[in-house]
C-alpha positions, 0 to 999 in steps of 0.5 A, a space after each residue: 357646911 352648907 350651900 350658898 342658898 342656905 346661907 343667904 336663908 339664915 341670914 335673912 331669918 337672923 335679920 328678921 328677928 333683929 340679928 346682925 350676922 356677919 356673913 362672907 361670901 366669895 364668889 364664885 365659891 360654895 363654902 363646900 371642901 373642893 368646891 371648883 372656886 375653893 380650888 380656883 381660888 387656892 391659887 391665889 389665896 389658899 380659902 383657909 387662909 381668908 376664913 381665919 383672917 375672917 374669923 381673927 378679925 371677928 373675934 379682936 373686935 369682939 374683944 374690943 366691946 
């Protein structure tokens, strides 16, 4: 895993050479295991939780092409 900055980084290479990624961010949260925000944001919603909601989503509207 990575950093928020390095993200953004690809994502924008992608985009450059015509790529469409899908890319979530939560604020407040690097995508880092115990990040302050991953525990802040356990308390509402475990992050695990939206990454696989995230994640299943993707994947039935990629079945669906």
């Amino acid at each position: 895993m990575w950093s928020v900055e390095m993200t953004r980084r690809l994502e924008q290479r992608l985009q450059a050479h015509g790529r469409e990624p899908e890319v979530y961010y939560y604020e407040g949260e690097d995508p880092l295991p115990g990040s302050a925000g991953e525990i802040d944001a356990a308390k509402e919603h475990p992050p695990w939780q939206r990454q696989f909601r995230n994640v299943t989503d993707r994947s039935w509207r990629m079945l669906a092409m």
